[in-house]
SEGUMI-600167 format. One record per residue (C-alpha): residue number from 1; residue in one letter; x, y, z. Coordinates in steps of 0.1 Angstrom, whole numbers, always signed. Each point is the difference from the previous one (the first is absolute). Example, Ala and Ser with C-alpha at 12.3 -4.5 7.8 and 13.67 -1.06 7.14 Angstrom:
2
> num  residuo  u  v  w
> 1  a  +123  -45  +78
> 2  s  +14  +34  -7
END
This chain:
424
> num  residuo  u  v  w
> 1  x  -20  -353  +38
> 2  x  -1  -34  -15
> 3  x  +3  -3  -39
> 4  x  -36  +3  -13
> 5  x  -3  +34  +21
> 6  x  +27  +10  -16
> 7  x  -8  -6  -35
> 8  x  -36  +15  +6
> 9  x  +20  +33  +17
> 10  x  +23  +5  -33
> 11  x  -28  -6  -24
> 12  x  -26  +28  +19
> 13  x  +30  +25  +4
> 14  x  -6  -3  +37
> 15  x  +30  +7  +20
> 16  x  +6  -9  +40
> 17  x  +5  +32  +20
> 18  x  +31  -13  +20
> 19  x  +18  -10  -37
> 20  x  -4  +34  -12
> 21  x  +7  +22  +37
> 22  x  +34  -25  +1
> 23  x  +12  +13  -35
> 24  x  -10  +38  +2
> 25  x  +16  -6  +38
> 26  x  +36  -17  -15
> 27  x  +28  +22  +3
> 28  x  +17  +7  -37
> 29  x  +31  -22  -5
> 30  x  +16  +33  -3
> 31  x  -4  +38  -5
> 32  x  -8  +13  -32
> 33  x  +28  +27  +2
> 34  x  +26  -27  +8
> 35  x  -11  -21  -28
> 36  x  +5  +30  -21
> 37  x  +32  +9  +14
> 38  x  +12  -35  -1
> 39  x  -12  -11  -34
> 40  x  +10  +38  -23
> 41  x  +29  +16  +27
> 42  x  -17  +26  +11
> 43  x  +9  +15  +32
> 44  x  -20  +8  +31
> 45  x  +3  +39  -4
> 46  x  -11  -3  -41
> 47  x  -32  -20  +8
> 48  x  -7  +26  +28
> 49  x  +5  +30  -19
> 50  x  -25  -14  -31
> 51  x  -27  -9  +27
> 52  x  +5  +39  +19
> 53  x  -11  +20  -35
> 54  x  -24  -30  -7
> 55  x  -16  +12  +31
> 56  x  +2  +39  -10
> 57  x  -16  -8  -32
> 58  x  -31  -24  +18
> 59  x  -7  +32  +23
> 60  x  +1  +29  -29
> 61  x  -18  -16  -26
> 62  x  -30  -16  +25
> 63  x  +1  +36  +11
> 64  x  +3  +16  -30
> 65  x  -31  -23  -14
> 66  x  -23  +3  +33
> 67  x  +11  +30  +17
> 68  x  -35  +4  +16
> 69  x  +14  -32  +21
> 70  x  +19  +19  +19
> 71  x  -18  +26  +11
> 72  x  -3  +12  +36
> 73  x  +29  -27  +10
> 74  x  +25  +21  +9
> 75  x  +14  -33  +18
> 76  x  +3  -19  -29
> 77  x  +15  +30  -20
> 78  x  +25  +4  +25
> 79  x  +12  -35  +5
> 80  x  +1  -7  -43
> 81  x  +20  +34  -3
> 82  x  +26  -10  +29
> 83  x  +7  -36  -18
> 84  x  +2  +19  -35
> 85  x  +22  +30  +12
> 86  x  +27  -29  +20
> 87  x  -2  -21  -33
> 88  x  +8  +33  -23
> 89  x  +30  +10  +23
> 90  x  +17  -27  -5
> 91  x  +0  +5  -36
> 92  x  +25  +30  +8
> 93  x  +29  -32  +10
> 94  x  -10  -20  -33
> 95  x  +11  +2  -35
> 96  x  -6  +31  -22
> 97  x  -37  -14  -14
> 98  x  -9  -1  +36
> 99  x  +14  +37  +7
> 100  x  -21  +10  -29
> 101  x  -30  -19  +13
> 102  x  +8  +24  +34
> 103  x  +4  +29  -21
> 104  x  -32  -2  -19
> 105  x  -21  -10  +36
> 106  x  +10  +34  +9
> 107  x  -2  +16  -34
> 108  x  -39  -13  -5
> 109  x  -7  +12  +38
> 110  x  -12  -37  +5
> 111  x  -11  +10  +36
> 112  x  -12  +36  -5
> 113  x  -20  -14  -32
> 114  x  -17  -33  +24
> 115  x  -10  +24  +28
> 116  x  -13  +26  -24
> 117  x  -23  -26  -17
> 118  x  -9  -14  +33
> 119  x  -10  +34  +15
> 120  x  -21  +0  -34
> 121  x  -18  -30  +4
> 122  x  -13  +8  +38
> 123  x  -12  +34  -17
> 124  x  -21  -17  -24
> 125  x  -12  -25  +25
> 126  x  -9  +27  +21
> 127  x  -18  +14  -22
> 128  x  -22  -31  -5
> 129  x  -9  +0  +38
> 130  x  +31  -26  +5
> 131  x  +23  +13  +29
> 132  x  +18  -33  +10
> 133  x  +14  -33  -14
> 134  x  -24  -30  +2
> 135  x  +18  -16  +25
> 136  x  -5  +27  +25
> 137  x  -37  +6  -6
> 138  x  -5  -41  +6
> 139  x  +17  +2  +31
> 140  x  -14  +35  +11
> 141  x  -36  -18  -10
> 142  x  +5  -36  +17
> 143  x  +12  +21  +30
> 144  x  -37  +25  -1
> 145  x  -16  -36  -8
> 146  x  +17  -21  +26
> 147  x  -9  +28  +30
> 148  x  -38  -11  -1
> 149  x  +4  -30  -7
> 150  x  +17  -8  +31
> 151  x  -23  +28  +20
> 152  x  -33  -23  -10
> 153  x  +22  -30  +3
> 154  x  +6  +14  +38
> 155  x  -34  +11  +3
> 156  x  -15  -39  -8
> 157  x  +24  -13  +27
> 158  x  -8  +21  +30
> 159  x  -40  +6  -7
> 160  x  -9  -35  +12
> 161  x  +18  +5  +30
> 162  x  -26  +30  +9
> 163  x  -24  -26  -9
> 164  x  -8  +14  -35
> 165  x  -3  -31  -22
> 166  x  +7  +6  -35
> 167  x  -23  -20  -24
> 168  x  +23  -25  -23
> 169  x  -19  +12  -27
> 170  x  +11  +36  +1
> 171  x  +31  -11  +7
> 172  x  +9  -21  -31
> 173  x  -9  +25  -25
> 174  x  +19  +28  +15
> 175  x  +31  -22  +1
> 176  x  -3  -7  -36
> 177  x  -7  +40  -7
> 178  x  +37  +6  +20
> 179  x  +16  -26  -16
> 180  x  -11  +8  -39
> 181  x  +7  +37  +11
> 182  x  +40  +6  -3
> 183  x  -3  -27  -28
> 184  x  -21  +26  -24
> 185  x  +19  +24  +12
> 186  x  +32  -10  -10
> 187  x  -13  -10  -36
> 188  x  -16  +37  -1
> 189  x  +29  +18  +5
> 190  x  +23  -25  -25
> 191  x  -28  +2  -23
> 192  x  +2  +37  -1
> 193  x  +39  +5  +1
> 194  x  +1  -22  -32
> 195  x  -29  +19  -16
> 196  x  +20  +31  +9
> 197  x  +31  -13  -17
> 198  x  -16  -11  -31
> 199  x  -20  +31  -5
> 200  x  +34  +24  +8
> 201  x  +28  -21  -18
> 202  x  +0  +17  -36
> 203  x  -6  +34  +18
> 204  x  +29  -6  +24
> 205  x  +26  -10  -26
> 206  x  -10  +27  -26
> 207  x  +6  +26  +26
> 208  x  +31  -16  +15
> 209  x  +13  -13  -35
> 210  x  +33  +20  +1
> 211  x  +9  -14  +36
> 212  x  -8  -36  -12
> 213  x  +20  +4  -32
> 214  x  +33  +6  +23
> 215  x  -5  -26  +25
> 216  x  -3  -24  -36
> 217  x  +26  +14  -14
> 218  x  +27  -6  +31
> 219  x  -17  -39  +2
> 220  x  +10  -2  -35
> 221  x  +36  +11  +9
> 222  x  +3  -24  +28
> 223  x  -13  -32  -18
> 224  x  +25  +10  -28
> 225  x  +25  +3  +24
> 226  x  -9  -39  +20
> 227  x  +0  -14  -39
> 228  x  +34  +13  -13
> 229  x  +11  -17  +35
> 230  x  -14  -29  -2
> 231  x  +11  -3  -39
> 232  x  +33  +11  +10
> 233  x  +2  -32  +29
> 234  x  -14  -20  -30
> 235  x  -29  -14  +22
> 236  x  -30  -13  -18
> 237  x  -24  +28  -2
> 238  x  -30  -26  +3
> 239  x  +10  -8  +34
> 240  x  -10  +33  +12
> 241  x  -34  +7  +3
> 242  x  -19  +23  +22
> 243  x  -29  +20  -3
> 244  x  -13  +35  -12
> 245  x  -38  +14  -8
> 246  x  +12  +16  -30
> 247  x  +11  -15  -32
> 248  x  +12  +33  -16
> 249  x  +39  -1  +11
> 250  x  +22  -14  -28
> 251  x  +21  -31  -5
> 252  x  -23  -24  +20
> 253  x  -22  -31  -9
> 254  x  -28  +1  +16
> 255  x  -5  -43  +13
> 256  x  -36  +4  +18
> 257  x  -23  +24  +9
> 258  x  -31  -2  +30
> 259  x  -28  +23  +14
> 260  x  +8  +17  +31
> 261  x  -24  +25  +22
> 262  x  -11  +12  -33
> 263  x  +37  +3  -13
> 264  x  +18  -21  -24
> 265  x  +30  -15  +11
> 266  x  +31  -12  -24
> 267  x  +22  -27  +4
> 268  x  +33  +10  -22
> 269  x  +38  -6  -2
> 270  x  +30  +13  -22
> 271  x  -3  -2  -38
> 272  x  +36  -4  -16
> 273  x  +10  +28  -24
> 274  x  -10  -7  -38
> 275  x  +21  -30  -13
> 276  x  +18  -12  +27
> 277  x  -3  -36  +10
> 278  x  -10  -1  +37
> 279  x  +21  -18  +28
> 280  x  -4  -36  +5
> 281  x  -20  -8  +33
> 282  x  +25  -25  +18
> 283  x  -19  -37  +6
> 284  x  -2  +8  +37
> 285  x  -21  +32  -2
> 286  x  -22  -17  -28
> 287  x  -29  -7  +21
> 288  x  +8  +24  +37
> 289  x  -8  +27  -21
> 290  x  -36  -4  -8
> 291  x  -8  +28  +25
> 292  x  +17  +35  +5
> 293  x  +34  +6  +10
> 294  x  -8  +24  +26
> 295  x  -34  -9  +12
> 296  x  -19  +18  +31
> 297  x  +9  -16  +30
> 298  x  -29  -22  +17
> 299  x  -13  -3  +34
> 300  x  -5  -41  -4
> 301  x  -4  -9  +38
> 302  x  -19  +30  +8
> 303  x  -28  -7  -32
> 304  x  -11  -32  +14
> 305  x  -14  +15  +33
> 306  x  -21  +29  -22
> 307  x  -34  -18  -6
> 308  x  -31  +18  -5
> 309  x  -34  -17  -1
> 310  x  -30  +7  -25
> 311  x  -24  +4  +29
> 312  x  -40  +6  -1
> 313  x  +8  -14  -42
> 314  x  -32  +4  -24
> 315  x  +7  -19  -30
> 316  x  -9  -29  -22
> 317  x  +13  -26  -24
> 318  x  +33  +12  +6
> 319  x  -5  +42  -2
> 320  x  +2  +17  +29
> 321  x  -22  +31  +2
> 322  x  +5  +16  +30
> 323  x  +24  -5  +35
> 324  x  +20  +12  +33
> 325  x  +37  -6  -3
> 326  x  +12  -11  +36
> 327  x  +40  -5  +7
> 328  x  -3  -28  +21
> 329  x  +39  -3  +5
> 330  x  -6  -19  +30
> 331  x  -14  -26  -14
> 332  x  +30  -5  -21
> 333  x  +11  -35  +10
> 334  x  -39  -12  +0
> 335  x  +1  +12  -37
> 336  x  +35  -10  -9
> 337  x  -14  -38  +15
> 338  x  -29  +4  -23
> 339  x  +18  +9  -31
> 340  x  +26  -26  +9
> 341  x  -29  -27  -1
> 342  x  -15  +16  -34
> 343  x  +9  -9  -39
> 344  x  +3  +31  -23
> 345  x  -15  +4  -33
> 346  x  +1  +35  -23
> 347  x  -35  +18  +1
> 348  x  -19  -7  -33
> 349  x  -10  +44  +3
> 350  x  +22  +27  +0
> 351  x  -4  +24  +25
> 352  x  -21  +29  -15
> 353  x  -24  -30  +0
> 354  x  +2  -13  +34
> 355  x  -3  +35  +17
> 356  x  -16  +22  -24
> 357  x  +11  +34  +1
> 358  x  +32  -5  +17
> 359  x  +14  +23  +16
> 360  x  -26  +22  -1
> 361  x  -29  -5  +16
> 362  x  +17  -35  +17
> 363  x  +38  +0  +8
> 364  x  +23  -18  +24
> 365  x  +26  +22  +17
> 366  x  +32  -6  +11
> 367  x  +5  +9  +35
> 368  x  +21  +31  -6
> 369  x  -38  +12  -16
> 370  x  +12  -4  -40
> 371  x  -23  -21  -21
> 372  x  +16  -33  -3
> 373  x  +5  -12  -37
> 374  x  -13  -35  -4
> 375  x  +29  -22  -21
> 376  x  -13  -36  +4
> 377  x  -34  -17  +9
> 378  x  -3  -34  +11
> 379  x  -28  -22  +7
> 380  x  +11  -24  +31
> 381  x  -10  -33  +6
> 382  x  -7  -4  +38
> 383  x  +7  -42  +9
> 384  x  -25  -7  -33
> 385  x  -29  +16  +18
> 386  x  -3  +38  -5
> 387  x  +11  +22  -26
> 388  x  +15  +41  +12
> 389  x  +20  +28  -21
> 390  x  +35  +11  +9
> 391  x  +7  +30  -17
> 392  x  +37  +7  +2
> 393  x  +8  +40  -4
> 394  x  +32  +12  -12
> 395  x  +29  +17  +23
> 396  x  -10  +31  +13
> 397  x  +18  +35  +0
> 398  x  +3  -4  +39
> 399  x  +14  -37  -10
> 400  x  -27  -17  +13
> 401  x  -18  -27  -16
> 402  x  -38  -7  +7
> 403  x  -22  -38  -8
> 404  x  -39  +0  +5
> 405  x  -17  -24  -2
> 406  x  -40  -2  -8
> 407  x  -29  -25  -3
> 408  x  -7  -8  -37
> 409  x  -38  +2  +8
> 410  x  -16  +13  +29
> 411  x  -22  -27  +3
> 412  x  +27  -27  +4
> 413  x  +2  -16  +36
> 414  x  +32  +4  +20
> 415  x  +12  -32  +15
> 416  x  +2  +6  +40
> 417  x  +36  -2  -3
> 418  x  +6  +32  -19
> 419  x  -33  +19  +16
> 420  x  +20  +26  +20
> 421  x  +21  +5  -33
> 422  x  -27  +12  -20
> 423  x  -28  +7  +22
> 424  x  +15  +16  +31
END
């Protein structure tokens, strides 16, 4: 890139794709619990001990906030209840705060009181014509929907060779139908779980309020517990920040807060107790610590090979109104080439302008079948000749990560080059 392109590059906001894959690629210059160990004294066994309840209190209070989550997954029950029972054990070798912490898990009947409320939720759903989790309906439907679809598929291969010729025009139109089919599908049955969950929530908890209250109240013992430790290793309390979807607990600032599936979710750390000066941040954690301590850990390689492509798009002037999302992981390096050889700029529109109604009536899904939340849109620059979005979803609960990318305006002509990107 000589100078004048790279002038014009800084002054649009456009960024090269290969500059910004080489830093989120670069490895850290070193772990974040090393640096913390290194920089305050804290040992290996400390820093694993805060991160164990963090992890206890992530999996009560998300559950405590959207039981109706969980219901039917008996799986996911059982493997959050293993983790949380091996954590809670090994309060029983820690100090006495921690054999209280053990004490009052069995007090509260932590367990009893999650498989209680659990059992309650798959009553009420039940009850609503709901008897299974979403993800099993979309794969018990894409598996009633893919049986045809492959029968008539079969059936168009072996008529000619009876000498029955199919007529392209009936063909084409039937292809769409199967194609658009699991599509609405999938958007019906997430349209209807969310309706289900808004329209139950209020019922749900007033029923279920007692159950809740306990689950709360043993959150509220732990985080007490995780701040008199961290107080008592004098670590910086605004170093450690993770996330909750209630704002209800005390002793926490709350930093940030963002929409999630319909939730809020709250970005909060430590607040010190009333007038004491907090811990000075050493100079070489100033600016590591931006992000959490003990963030989710990523699938990086694996998130570059998940691209899905806005297929049969309807849309103008940069609003997409209708479309068939289409992993096309093997096209992965064809795309990766394509992005490499693109400039990104921020969308001027936010999402709920781009796709209207989202995820309603249009969604992208990951491809563990949850609707992917959309974090960042780009427009891309394609060698100064064609413009595309890359809409960049956040991390997954299966880890995965999903891009799609989209015409801005069905109308816009693909150059050959990228043809059996967007058109195939």
């Amino acid at each position: 890139m000589n100078e004048k392109e790279q002038e014009k590059s800084e002054q649009t906001g456009e960024v090269d794709y290969k500059e910004r894959r080489s830093r989120r690629s670069r490895a850290p210059r070193r772990a974040q619990g090393q640096a913390l160990q290194e920089a305050l004294g804290i040992s290996p066994e400390e820093l694993k001990d805060i991160e164990g309840k963090l992890s206890v209190v992530k999996f009560l209070d998300y559950f405590s906030e959207e039981p109706l989550d969980f219901a039917f997954k008996e799986r996911t029950i059982d493997q959050y209840v293993k983790r949380i029972t091996e954590k809670i054990d090994k309060f029983e070798f820690g100090g006495e705060e921690d054999k209280l912490l053990k004490k009052g898990f069995e007090d509260k009947k932590i367990l009893e009181t999650v498989n209680k409320i659990k059992s309650n939720t798959e009553e009420l759903a039940i009850s609503k014509g709901i008897n299974r989790s979403v993800d099993k309906r979309l794969r018990r439907l894409n598996l009633m929907i893919t049986g045809p679809l492959l029968g008539v598929a079969l059936l168009f291969f072996l008529l000619p060779i009876f000498g029955i010729n199919l007529d392209t025009f009936i063909m084409l139109p039937l292809i769409c139908v199967f194609c658009m089919v699991p599509q609405f599908v999938r958007n019906s049955v997430v349209k209807k779980w969310f309706q289900f969950k808004e329209e139950t929530r209020n019922e749900f908890y007033l029923k279920n309020r007692d159950d809740i209250l306990v689950l709360k109240s043993y959150i509220a013992e732990v985080l007490a517990n995780i701040r008199f430790e961290l107080l008592e290793l004098k670590v910086p309390l605004e170093l450690i920040k993770f996330s909750l979807f209630t704002r209800d607990y005390e002793d926490l600032n709350v930093i940030s807060q963002k929409k999630l599936k319909g939730m809020t979710e709250y970005y909060v750390s430590f607040a010190y107790p009333e007038g004491m000066e907090p811990f000075p941040i050493p100079e070489s954690l100033q600016q590591q610590y931006n992000q959490p301590i003990f963030p989710e850990r990523k699938k990086s390689q694996k998130a570059e090979k998940n691209f899905i492509v806005l297929t049969e798009m309807k849309g103008k002037n940069g609003i997409i109104t209708s479309f068939v999302a289409s992993l096309k992981d093997n096209l992965a390096d064809n795309i990766n080439q394509m992005l490499s050889d693109s400039k990104f700029s921020e969308a001027d529109l936010g999402l709920s302008e781009i796709i209207p109604n989202y995820p309603t009536d249009n969604a992208i899904y990951c491809i563990c079948g949850e609707v992917t939340e959309i974090s960042t849109i780009n427009v891309c620059r394609w060698k100064d000749k064609f413009n595309f979005y890359l809409f960049e979803g956040t991390q997954c609960k299966c880890g995965d990560k999903i891009y799609a990318i989209s015409l801005v305006d069905e109308e816009d002509e693909v150059p050959e080059e990228l043809q059996e990107i967007f058109l195939s």
